[in-house]
C-alpha positions as CSV (number, residue, x, y, z in Angstrom):
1,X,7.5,26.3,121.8
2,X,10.5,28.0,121.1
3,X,11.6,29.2,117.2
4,X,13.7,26.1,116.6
5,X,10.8,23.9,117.3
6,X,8.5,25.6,115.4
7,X,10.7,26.0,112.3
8,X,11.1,21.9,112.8
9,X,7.4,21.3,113.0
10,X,7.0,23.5,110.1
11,X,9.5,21.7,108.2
12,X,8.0,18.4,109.2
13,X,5.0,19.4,107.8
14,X,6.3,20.3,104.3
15,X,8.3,16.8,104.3
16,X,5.1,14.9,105.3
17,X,2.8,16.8,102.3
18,X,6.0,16.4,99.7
19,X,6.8,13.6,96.9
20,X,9.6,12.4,99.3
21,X,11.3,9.5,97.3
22,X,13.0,11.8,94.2
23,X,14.3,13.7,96.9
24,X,15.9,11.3,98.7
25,X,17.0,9.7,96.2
26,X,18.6,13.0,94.7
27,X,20.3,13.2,98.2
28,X,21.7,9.3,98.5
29,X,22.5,9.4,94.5
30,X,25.0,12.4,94.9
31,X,28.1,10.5,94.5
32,X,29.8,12.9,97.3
33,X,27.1,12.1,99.7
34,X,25.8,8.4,98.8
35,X,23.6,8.4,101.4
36,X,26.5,7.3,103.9
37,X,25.1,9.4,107.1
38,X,21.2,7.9,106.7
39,X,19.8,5.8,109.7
40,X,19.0,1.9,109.7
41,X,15.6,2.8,109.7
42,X,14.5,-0.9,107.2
43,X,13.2,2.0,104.6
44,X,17.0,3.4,104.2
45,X,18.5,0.2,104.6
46,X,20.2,-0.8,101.1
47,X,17.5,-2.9,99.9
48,X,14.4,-0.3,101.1
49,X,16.7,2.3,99.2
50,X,17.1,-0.1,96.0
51,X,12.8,-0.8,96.8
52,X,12.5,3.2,96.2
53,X,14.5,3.4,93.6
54,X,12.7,0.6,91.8
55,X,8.9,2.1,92.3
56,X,10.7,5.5,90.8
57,X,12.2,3.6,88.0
58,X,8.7,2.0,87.3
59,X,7.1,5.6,87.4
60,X,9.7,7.9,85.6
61,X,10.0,5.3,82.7
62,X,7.6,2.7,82.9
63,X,9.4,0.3,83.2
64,X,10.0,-2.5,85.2
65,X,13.9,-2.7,87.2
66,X,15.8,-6.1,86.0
67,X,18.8,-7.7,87.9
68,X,21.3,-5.5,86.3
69,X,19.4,-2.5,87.5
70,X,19.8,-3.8,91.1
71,X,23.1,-5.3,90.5
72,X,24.4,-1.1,89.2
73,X,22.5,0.2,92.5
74,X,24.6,-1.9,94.6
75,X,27.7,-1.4,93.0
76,X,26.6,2.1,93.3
77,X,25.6,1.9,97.4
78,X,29.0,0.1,97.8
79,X,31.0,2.1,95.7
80,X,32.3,-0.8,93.4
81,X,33.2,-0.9,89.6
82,X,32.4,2.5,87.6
83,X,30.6,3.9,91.0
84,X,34.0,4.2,92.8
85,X,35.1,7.1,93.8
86,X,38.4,6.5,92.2
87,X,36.2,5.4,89.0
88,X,34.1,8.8,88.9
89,X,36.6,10.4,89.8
90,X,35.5,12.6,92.4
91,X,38.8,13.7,93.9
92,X,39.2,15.2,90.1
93,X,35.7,17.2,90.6
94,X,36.9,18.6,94.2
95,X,39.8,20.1,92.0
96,X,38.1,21.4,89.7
97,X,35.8,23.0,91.6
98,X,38.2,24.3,94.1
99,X,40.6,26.4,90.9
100,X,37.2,27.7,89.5
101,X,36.4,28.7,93.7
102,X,39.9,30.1,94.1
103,X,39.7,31.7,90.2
104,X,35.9,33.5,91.5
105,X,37.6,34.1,94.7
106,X,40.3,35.8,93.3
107,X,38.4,38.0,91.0
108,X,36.2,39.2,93.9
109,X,38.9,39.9,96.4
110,X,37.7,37.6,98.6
111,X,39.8,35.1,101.3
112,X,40.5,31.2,99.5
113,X,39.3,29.3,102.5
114,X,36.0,31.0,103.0
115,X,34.6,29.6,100.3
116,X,33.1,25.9,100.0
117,X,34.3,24.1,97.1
118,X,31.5,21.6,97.0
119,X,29.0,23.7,96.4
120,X,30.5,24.1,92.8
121,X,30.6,20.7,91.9
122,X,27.5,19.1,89.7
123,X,26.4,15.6,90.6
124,X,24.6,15.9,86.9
125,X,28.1,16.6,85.0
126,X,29.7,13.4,87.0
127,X,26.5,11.2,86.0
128,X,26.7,12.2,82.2
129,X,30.1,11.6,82.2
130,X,29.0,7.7,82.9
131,X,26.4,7.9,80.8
132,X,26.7,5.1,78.0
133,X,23.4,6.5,76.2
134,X,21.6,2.9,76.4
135,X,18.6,2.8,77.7
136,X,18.9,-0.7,79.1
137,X,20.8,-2.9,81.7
138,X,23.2,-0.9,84.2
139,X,22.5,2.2,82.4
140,X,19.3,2.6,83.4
141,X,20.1,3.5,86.9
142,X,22.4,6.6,85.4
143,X,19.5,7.6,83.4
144,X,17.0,7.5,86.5
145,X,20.0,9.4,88.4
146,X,19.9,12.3,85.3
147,X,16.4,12.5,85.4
148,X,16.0,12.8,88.6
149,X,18.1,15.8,89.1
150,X,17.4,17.5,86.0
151,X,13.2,17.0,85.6
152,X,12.5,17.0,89.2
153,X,14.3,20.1,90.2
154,X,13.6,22.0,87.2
155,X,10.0,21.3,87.8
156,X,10.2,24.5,90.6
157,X,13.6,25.7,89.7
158,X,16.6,26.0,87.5
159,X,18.8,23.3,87.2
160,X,21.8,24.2,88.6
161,X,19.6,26.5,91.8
162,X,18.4,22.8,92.7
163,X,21.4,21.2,92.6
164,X,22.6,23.6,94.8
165,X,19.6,23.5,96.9
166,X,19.4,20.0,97.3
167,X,23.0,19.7,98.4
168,X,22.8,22.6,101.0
169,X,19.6,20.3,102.4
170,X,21.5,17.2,102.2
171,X,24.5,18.5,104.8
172,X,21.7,19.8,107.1
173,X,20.0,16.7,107.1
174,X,23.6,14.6,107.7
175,X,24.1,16.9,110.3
176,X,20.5,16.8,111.4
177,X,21.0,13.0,111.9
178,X,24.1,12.6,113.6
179,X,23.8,11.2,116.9
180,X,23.9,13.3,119.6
């Protein structure tokens, strides 16, 4: 067995032993991400993702999902209404996070394009930003969204460390499943 196989099997291990659902849901509700590069396996279809997202509903909050939770998830999955790009403005984050790159880059010497810009954007900052502050209706699904990010990473590490973490994991595993 050679080091890449046994790093895998390692890995494999963890992911078998771990609370798997917050963290894929923390990868499939990054808005940059969405999910878009997961398999048809019938768990990551739409309606296995929504089925996830419903059991953590029910345990984070205790309470059940209604229609207008599903209805925000889809809209979400199929970036419609306040979940389009366009609507979150995500084009918007990218900028921003590239001038406060180039601004670090620049202080540090260092060369513009070696740096990458999405690493500095926040999936938490775009989800407040949509926030309404009910606790009910299409709401909810932001609020599961916020607490996922922010309660389950800083469970085992700071917010912002997590973040980061969880997006450095999420473009190995959309490169990971790519088909050969």
């Amino acid at each position: 067995m050679d080091v890449r196989d046994k790093i895998l099997a390692s890995l494999e291990k963890r992911w078998a032993a771990a609370d798997q659902e917050p963290f894929i849901a923390a990868v499939l509700l990054n808005p940059f991400l969405r999910g878009d590069f997961l398999g048809q396996d019938i768990a990551l279809t739409p309606i296995g993702l929504y089925n996830m997202l419903k059991r953590l509903q029910l345990r984070v909050f205790r309470v059940e999902a209604d229609a207008d939770f599903q209805a925000a998830f889809m809209d979400y999955y199929n970036k419609r209404k306040e979940f389009a790009p366009e609507a979150m403005a995500l084009a918007d984050w990218n900028k921003m996070a590239e001038q406060k790159v180039s601004y670090l880059a620049y202080g540090c010497n260092l060369r513009f394009n070696t740096i990458k810009q999405e690493q500095e954007v926040n999936p938490v900052e775009i989800w407040e930003g949509i926030d309404t502050g009910k606790e009910t209706g299409r709401n909810r699904l932001t609020k599961l969204v916020i607490h996922i990010f922010i309660r389950k990473c800083a469970h085992d590490l700071s917010q912002l460390n997590c973040i980061n973490a969880l997006f450095k994991v999420s473009h190995l595993l959309k490169f990971a499943l790519m088909p050969y």
